[in-house]
N, C-alpha and C positions, 0 to 999 in steps of 0.2 A: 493580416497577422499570420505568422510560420504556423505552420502545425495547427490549429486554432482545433480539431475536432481533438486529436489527443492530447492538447492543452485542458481541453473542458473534461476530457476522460481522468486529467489527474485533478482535477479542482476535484471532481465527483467521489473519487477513490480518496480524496482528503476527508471530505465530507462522511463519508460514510464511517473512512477510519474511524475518526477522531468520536462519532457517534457509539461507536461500538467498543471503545475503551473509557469514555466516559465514566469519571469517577468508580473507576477500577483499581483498587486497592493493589499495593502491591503484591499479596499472594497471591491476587489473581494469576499472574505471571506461572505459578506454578501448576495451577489448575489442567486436568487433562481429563480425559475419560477412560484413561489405562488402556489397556492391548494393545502399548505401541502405538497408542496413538499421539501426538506433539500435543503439549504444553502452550496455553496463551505465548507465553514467552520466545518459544520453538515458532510458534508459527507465525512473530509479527521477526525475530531473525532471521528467518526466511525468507519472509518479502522484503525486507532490506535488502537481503542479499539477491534476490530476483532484482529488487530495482535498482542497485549500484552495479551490478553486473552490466543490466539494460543501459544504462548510462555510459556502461566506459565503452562499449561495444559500440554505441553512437560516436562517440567521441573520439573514437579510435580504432578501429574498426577492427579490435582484436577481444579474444576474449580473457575475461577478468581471472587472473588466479589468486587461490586461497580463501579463507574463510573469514569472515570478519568476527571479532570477539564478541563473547554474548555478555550481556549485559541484562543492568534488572529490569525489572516491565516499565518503569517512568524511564531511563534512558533509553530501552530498545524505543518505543513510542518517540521519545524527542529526535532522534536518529533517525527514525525511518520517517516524520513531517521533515525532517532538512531535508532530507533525501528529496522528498519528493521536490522542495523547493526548488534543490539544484537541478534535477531533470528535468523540470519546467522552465528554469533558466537555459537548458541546454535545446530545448524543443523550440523555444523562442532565438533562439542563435541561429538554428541550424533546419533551412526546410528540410523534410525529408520527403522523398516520393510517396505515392499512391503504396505501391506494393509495400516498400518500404513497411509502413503507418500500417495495414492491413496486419501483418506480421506483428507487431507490437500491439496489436489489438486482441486478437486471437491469443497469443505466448502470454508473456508477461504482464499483461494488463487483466486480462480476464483472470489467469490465475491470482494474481490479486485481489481483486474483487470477490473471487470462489472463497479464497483466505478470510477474509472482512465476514464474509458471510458466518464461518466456522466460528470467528472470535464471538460474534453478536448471539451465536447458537449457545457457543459457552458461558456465555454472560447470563442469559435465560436456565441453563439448568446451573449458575450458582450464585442462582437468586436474583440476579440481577437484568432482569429483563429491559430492553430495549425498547422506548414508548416506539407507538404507532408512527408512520409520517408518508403523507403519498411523495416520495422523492421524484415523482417528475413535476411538481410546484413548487418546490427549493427555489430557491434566487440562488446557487451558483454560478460566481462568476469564475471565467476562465482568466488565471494568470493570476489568481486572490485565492493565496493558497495560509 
C-alpha cells in the first residue's frame, strides 16, 4: 500500500476530527476565547487550507495561491472530511519518499492534529466536553476515511 503510515495519519486526524466537532451546533463556529485568538470556524478553515495547500503541493509540485472562502461550521467540517478524502486518494496514487512523508508529518499533519486538539479544548470550555477514549485501541482503518 503507497503511503500506508501517512494514510493511517489521515484516517486518525479523521477520527479525532470528526470526534471533536461532534454534535457541534452551528454557533459553535463562532465560538473563540477573544485576544485574537481564531474562532472554531477560523480554525477548522485553516486546516482546510493547510490540507488543500499540502495536496496541490503533492500533486504538483507548486505552491497553492489564495485563500479558500469561509464558510459556516457544518460546511467548513464537510469541506475539510472531502478534503481529506481526496489526499488520501492522492497519497494512495502517488508513493512518496522517506524524507518526503517525514516533512508532511512534522508541517502539515502535526499542525493539524495541534488544531483538533484546540477545537476539543473549545468544545470543553463551551460545555461541551469530549468523552474519554484511549485512541491507541480505536479500530482505525487506513484508506476508511
Amino acid at each position: 500500500m503507497n503511503n500506508e503510515y501517512l494514510r493511517h495519519t489521515l484516517a486518525t486526524i479523521n477520527y479525532r476530527f470528526q470526534k471533536s466537532v461532534r454534535n457541534a451546533e452551528d454557533s459553535f463556529g463562532g465560538f473563540s476565547l477573544g485576544k485574537g485568538s481564531r474562532s472554531t470556524n477560523e480554525i477548522i478553515h485553516h486546516m482546510y487550507d493547510v490540507l488543500s495547500a499540502t495536496r496541490f503541493f503533492i500533486e504538483r509540485e507548486q505552491r497553492k495561491k489564495g485563500t479558500p472562502e469561509r464558510l459556516s461550521l457544518t460546511l467548513e467540517i464537510e469541506r475539510f472530511i472531502a478534503e481529506l478524502k481526496t489526499l488520501d486518494k492522492t497519497l494512495s496514487d502517488k508513493e512518496l519518499g522517506i524524507d518526503y512523508s517525514k516533512r508532511l508529518l512534522q508541517g502539515p499533519f502535526s499542525d493539524i492534529l495541534t488544531h483538533i486538539g484546540q477545537i476539543s479544548m473549545l468544545q470543553r470550555l463551551n460545555d461541551g466536553p469530549i468523552e474519554r477514549e484511549d485512541f491507541s485501541s480505536v479500530d482505525i482503518k487506513t484508506g476508511v476515511l
